[in-house]
N, C-alpha and C positions, 0 to 999 in steps of 0.2 A: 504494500500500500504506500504510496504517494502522499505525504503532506505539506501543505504550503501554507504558509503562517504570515500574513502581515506584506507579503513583497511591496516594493516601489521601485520604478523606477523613470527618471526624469531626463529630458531630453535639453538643452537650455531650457532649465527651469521650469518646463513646461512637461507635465506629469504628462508618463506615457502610461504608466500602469497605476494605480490608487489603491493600496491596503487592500489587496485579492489575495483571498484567503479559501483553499478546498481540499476537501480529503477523494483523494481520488482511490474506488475501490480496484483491487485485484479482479482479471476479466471482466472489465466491461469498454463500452465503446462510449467515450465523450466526445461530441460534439461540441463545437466551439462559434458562436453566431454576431457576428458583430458587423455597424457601417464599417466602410472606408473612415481607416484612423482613429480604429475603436481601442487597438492596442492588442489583435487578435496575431499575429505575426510575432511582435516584442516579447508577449507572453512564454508564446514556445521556443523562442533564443532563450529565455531568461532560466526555461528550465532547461534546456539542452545546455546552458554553458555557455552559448557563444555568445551572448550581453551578459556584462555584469550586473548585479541590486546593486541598488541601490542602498537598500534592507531589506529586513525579513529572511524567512531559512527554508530551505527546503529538505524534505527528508525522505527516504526512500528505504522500505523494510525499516525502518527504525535506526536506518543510519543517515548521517548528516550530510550530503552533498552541496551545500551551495559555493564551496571553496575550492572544488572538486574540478579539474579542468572538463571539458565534453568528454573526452574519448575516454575518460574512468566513471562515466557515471554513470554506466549499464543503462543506455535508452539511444533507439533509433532514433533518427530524423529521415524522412523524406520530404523532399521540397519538389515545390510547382515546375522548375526548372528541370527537373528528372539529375542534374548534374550528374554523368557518365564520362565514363571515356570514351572518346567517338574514335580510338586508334586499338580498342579493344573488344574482342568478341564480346557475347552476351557473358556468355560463360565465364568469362573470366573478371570481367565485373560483378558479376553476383559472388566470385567467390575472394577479390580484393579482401574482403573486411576479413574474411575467416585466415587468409594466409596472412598479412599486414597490419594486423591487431598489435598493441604493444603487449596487452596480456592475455596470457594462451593462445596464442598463432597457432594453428592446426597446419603441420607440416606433411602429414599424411596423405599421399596423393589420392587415393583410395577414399580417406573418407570426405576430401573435401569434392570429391565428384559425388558419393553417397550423396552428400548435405545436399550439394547444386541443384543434382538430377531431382531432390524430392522437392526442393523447393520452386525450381522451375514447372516442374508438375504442379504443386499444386494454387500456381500463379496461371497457371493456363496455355506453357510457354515450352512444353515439352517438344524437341522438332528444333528448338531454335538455337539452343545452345552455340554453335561453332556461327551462325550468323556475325556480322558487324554492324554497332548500331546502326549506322545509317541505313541497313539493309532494311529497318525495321518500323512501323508504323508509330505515330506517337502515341497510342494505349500500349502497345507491344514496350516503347520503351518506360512508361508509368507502369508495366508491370515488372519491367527488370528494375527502377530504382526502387519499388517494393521489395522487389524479392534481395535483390543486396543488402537493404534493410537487417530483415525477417531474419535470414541464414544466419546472424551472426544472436540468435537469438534476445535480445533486447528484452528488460523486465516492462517497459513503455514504450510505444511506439510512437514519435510526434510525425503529426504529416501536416503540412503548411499547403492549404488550399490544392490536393493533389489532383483534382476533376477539374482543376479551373482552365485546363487548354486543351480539355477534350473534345467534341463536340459534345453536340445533346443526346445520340444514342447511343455513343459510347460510354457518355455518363451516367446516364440512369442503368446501365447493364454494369458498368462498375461500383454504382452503390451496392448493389447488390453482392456481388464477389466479394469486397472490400467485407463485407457483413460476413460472409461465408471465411472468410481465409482467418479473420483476427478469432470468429466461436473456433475452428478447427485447432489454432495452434492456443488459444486463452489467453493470448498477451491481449494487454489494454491498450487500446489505441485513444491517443485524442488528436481527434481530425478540425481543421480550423479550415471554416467554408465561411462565402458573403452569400450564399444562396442557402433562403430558408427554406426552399423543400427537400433541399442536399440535408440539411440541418434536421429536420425534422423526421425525414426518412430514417435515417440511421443511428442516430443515438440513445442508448441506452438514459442517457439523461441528457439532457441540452443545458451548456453555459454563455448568457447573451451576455456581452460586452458592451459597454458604452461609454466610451471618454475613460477607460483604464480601468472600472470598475464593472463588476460581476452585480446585475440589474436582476437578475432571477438566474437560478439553479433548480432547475424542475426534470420532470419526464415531459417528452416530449406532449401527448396526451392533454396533458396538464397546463403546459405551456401555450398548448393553440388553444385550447378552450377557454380559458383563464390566465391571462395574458396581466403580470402583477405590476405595471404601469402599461401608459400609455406609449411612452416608446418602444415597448417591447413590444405593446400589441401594432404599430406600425412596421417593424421590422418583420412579423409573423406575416403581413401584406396580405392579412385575408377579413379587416376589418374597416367599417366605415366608421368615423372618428369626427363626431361633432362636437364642436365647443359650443358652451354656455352656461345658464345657469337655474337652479329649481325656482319656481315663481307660481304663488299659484296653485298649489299641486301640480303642474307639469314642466316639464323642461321645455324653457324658452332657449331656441336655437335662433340666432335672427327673427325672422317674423316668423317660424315655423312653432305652434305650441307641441310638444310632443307629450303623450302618454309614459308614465312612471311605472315600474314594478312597486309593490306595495313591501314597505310602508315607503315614501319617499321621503328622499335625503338631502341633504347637501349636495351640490355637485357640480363638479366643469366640464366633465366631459360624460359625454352618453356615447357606448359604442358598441355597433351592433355585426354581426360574423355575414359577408357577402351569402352566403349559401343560404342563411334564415331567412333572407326578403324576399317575399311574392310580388308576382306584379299583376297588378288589377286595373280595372277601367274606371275612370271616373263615375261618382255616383251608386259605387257599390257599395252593398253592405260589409261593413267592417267587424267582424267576431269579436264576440266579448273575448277579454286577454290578449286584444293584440293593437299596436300601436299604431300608427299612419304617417304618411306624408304625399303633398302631391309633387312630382318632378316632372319634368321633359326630357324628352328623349334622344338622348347623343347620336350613337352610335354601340354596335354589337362587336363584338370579336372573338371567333372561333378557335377555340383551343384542343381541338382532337373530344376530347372524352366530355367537354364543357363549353358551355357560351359564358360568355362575359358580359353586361348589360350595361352601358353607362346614360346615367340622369345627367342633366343639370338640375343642382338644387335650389329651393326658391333663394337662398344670402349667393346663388352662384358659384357655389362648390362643385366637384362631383362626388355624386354617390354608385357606387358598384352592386352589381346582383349578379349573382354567382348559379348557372341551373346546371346540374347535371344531366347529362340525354341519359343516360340508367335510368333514372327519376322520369324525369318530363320532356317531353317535344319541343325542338326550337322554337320562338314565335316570330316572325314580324313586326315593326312597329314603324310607324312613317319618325322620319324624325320630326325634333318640335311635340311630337305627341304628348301629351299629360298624361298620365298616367296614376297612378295612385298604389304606392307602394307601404306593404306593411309587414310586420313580423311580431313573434310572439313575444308578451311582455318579460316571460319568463326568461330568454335568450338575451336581455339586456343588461350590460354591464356597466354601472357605472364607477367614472374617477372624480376623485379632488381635485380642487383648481393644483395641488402641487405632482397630479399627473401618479398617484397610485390608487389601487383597486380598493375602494373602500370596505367591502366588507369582508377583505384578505385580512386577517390576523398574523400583526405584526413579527417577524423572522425572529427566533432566540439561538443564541448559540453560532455553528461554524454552520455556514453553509454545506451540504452534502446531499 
């Protein structure tokens, strides 16, 4: 197990990471979720070794590593750049680490092709070995900086945005593997992604970044349905996020009065999950338990498995509806149309004007 206590670390003066503190357990896969400049990259040099703290310790099994140069601190890195030899087979990149280690070099020729051959296998890459990178496609070579990784077995695996130069079907087929290869060997990976369905897919728990600080530590589950501010729930990209404030019994959003779940609260922000809003025709009747608004009608955008639906809202925002064709039938709408869109009172979340989930019961202890 992995513990991190207090880290900082600052760039001129200007915090890149902020009192991030997590116990990271033995097999499991973390997810790492954060904008551009959230300090999601800084984080895993800082435990790799290759940035110094600021402060704070890190510990690993119970022993001390922050003082510990990288190559003694038993944890993989793989980076977005695959970094290879491009004057070296496959094979013999993946087995660099195991012969060129400073401690326990495996001299064995015998089992350092044992090691190659199983780990090549079970990267997907069997056949390739005597290849040269360049011979090789760039998933082919994101599986040899894994697997050179892997081979030299690592107590942590860090991987720095590894899907982020692949395309999009070769990505979603290596969330998958990536899932499959870290359960078969039980090393813990933490995979550091700006793409929250990369993030949300694969983590055993998801940690979202924001300005150097650790904003929620949840399961993923947990994190899209209950999203513990409001910037988290915009990085999650599957909610619509109106400010204002209670008046009245309802939430005054610009001129729009909106309907409250009971009992009603304080509040600045009401925000409700794209996938919960219906879209109905002016003049119809509205269910008891569910809220309204009227909008006009953008434009649609077709995403394979989903439509995407965009309003203008009456203060001139947009609002999103999210349909899945599993579920419902695409529809038609002229734009300009008005429309009259609702969802269930029960699916609404509200936040504080200081942008956290009100009726989330404030965090004690280490994050985990």
């Amino acid at each position: 197990m992995m513990v991190m206590s207090g880290l900082e670390k600052s760039y001129d003066g200007r915090p890149a990471i902020a009192d991030f503190s997590l116990d990271v357990q033995d097999d499991e896969y973390l997810t790492i979720l954060g904008p551009s400049g959230s300090g999601k990259s800084t984080l895993l040099r800082l435990i790799a070794g290759l940035d110094r703290l600021d402060s704070g310790s890190i510990t690993l099994n119970g022993e001390a590593i922050t003082g510990k140069p990288s190559h003694l601190r038993g944890l993989g890195f793989v980076q977005q750049t695959y970094a290879l030899f491009p004057h070296m087979s496959v094979r013999d990149n993946v087995s660099f680490g195991l012969r060129y280690r400073l401690v326990d070099p495996v001299q064995d020729e015998h089992e350092v092709a044992r090691r190659c051959d199983a780990m090549l296998e079970l990267v997907g890459l069997s056949g390739l070995g005597d290849r040269m990178v360049g011979q090789i496609s760039g998933g082919q070579k994101q599986r040899v900086s894994l697997a050179r990784t892997l081979v030299t077995e690592p107590k942590i695996c860090l991987l720095d945005e590894p899907l982020g130069a692949l395309d999009a079907n070769l990505r979603e087929r290596m969330t998958i593997e990536l899932r499959h290869i870290r359960a078969t060997l039980g090393v813990t990976f933490m995979h550091v992604t700006g793409n929250e369905a990369e993030a949300l897919t694969m983590g055993d728990r998801l940690i979202v970044l924001d300005q150097g600080r650790a904003i929620q530590v949840d399961t993923p589950d947990r994190l899209f349905t209950r999203p513990a501010t409001v910037a988290v729930a915009k990085l999650v990209n599957n909610y619509n996020i109106l400010p204002g404030r209670v008046e009245g019994g309802g939430f005054q959003h610009g001129d729009s009065r909106l309907a409250l779940p009971e009992p009603a609260q304080v509040a600045g922000y009401y925000v409700i999950r794209f996938d919960q809003v219906a879209i109905g025709g002016i003049g119809e009747e509205i269910a008891s338990g569910m809220a309204s608004m009227e909008a006009a009608f953008i434009a649609s955008e077709f995403m394979g498995s989903r439509v995407i639906y965009f309003f203008r809202r009456p203060d001139g925002g947009v609002f999103e509806v999210e349909r899945h064709l599993s579920r419902d039938d695409p529809e038609d709408y002229a734009q300009g149309e008005t429309c009259a869109l609702s969802w269930p009172l029960s699916q609404v979340l509200l936040y504080g004007g200081d942008g956290r989930l009100l009726d989330m019961p404030a965090a004690e202890g280490r994050l985990q």
